[in-house]
Rosetta silent file (secondary structure, phi, psi, omega in degrees, C-alpha in Angstrom):
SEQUENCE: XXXXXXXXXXXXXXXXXXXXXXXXXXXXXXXXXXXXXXXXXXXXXXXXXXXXXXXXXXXXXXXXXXXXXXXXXXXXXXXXXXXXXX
SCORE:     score description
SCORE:     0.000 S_00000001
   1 L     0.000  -35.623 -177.653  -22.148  -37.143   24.815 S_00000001
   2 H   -61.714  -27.813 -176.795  -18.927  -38.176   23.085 S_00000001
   3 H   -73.946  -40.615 -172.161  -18.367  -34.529   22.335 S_00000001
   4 H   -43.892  -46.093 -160.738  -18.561  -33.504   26.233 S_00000001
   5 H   -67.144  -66.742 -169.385  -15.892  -36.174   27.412 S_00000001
   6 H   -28.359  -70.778 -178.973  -13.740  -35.024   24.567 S_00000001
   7 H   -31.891  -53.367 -155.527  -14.283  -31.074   25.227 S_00000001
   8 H   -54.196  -74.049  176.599  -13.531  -32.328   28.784 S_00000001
   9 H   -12.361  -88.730  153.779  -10.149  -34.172   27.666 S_00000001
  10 H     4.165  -65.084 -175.389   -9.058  -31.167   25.434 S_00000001
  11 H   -90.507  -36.663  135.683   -9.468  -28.835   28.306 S_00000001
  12 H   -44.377  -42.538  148.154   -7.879  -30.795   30.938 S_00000001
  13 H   -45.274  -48.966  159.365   -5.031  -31.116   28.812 S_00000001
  14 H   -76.763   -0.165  177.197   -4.450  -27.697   27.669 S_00000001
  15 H   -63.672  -60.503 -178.320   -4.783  -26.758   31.585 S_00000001
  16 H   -66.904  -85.884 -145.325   -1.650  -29.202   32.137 S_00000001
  17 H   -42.391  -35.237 -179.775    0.102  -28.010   29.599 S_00000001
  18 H   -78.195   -3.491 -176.395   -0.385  -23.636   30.558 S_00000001
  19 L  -102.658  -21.842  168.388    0.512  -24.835   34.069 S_00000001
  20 L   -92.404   12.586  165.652    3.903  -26.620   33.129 S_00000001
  21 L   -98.892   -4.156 -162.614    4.260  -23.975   31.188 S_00000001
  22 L   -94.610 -140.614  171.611    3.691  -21.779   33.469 S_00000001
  23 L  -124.891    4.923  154.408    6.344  -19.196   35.710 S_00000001
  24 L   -56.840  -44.673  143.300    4.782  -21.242   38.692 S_00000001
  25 L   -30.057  -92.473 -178.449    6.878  -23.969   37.157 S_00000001
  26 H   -19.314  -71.107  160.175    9.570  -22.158   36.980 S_00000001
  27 H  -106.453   40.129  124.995    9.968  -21.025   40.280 S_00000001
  28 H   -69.103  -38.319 -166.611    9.270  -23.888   41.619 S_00000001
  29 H   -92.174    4.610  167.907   11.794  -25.291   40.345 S_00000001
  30 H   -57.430  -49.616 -149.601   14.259  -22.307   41.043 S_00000001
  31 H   -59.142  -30.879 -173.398   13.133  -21.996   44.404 S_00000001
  32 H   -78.921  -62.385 -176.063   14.235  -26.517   44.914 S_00000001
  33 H   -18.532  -75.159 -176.765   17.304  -25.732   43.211 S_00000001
  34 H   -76.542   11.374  168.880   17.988  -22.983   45.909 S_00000001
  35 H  -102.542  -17.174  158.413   17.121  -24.756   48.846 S_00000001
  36 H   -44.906  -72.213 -153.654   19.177  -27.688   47.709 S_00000001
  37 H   -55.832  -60.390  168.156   22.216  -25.608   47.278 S_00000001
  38 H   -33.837  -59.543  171.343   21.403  -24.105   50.836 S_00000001
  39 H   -62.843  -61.106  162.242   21.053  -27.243   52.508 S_00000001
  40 H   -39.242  -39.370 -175.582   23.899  -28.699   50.990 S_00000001
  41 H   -55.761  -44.714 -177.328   25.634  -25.884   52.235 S_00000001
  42 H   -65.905  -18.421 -176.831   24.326  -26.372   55.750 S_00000001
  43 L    74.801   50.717 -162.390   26.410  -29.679   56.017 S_00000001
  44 L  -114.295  162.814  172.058   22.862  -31.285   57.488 S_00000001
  45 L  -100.017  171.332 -176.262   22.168  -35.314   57.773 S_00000001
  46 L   -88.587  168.283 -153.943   19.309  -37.437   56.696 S_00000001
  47 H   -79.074  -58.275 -159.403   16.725  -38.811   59.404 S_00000001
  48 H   -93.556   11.028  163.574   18.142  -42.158   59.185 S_00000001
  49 H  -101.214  -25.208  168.068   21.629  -41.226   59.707 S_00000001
  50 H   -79.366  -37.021  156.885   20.645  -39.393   62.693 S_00000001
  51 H   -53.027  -34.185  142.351   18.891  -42.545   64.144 S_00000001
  52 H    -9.634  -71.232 -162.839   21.898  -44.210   63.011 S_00000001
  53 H   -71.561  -15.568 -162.975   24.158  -41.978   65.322 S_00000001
  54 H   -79.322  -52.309 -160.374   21.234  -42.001   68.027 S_00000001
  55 H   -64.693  -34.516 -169.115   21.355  -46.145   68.197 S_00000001
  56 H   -76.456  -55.917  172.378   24.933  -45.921   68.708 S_00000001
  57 H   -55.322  -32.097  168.893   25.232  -43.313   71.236 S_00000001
  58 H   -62.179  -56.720  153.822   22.894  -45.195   73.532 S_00000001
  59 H   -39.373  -42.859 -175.540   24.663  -47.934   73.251 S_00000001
  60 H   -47.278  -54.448 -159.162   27.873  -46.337   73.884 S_00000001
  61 H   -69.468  -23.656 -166.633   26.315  -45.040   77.258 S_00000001
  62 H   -64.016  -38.828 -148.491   24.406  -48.302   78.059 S_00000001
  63 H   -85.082  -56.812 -161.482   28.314  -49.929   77.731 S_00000001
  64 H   -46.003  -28.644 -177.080   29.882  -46.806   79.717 S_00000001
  65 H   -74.969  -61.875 -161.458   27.132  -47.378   82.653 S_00000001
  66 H   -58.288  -45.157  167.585   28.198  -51.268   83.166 S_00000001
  67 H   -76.926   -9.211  147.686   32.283  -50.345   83.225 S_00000001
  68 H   -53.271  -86.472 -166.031   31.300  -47.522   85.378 S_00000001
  69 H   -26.519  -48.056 -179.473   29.611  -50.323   87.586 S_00000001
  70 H   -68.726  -35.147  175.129   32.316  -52.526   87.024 S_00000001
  71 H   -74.096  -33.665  162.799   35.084  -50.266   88.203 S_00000001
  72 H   -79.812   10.982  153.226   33.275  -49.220   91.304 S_00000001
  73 H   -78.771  -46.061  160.827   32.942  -52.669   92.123 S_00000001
  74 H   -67.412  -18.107 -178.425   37.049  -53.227   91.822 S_00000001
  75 H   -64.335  -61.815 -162.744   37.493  -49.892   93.950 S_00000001
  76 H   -55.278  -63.572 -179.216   35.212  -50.921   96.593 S_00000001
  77 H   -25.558  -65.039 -127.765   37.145  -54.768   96.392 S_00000001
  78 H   -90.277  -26.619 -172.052   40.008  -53.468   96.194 S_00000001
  79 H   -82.728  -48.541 -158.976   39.778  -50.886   99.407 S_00000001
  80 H   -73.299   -9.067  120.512   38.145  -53.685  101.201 S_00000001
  81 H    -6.007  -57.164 -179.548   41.624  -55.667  100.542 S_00000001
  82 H   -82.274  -18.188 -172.656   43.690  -53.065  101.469 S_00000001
  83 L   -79.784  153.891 -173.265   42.118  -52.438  104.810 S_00000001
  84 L   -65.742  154.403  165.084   44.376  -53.775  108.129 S_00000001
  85 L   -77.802  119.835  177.695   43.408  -57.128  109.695 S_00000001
  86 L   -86.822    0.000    0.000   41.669  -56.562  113.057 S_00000001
């Protein structure tokens, strides 16, 4: 029985070794290389910088809706001010 496990061992081990050994290796790791350099290339952001810029812009608009609100509230004041005294 002891010999089986071994044999087993043995032969799972030389597998990983012909497979990092292998040209599947290899161009794998060309193939990350060139989709790094590609992406880098592209100028693209990470997930969490675009949820970053996401959090922000909503806010922006969330502020831009209430000074919207607020300035049509001084227009309207401001006309009903301006209108003659009956």
């Amino acid at each position: 029985m002891a010999n089986r496990s071994d044999f087993f061992e043995e032969f799972q081990k030389n597998i990983s070794e012909l497979i990092a050994r292998s040209p599947a290796a290899d161009i794998e790791r060309n193939v990350k290389a060139m989709m790094s350099q590609t992406f880098s290339r592209l100028d693209l952001i990470t997930r969490e910088e675009f949820e970053t810029q996401s959090q922000l812009l909503e806010r922006a608009l969330a502020r831009i809706s209430v000074l919207e609100a607020k300035v049509q509230a001084l227009e309207t004041s401001a006309r009903l001010n301006a209108a003659p005294d009956e």
